[in-house]
Residue, then its C-alpha position, 0 to 999 in steps of 0.5 A: x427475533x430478528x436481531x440475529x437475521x440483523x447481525x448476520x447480515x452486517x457481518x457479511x456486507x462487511x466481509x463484502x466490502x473488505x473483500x471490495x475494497x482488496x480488489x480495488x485497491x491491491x489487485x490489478x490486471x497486467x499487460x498480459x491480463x494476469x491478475x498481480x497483487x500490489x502487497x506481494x510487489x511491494x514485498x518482493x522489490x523490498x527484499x530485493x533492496x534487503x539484499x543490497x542493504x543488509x537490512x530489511x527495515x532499512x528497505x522497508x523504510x526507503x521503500x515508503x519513503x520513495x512511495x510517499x515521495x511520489x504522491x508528495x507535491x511536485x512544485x518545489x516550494x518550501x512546504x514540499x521541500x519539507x514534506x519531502x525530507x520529512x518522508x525522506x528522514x526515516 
């Protein structure tokens, strides 16, 4: 009998907790206190580099290996090196 009150209530804390998780993670508030969405960023600064190399894969491509290769180490040890050619090779 209470099976369906069950599901219903999961399916909403789950469409609750994406939509947490988009705030958290996409959204951020600027200098001016407008809202800016990183994903739209991302697309445009990718299409931008398209338009210098004929390509939008290719800008795709250098666009998360630069985005990976801030995250990676910053010491310049072999296993970084490596870490970074490796994010760097596509």
């Amino acid at each position: 009998m209470h099976y369906p009150l069950f599901v219903v209530s999961r399916i909403t804390a789950g469409l609750l907790a994406a939509l947490a998780f988009y705030f958290a993670f996409f959204l951020h508030e600027d200098e001016e206190g407008v809202w800016q969405n990183r994903i739209e960023n991302l697309w445009m600064a990718v299409y931008d580099r398209a338009k210098v190399t004929d390509s939008t894969t290719t800008a795709l491509f250098n666009k998360v290996s630069e985005s990976v290769r801030k995250l990676g180490p910053k010491d310049l040890s072999a296993a970084s090196s490596r870490f970074t050619s490796y994010s760097c090779s596509a």
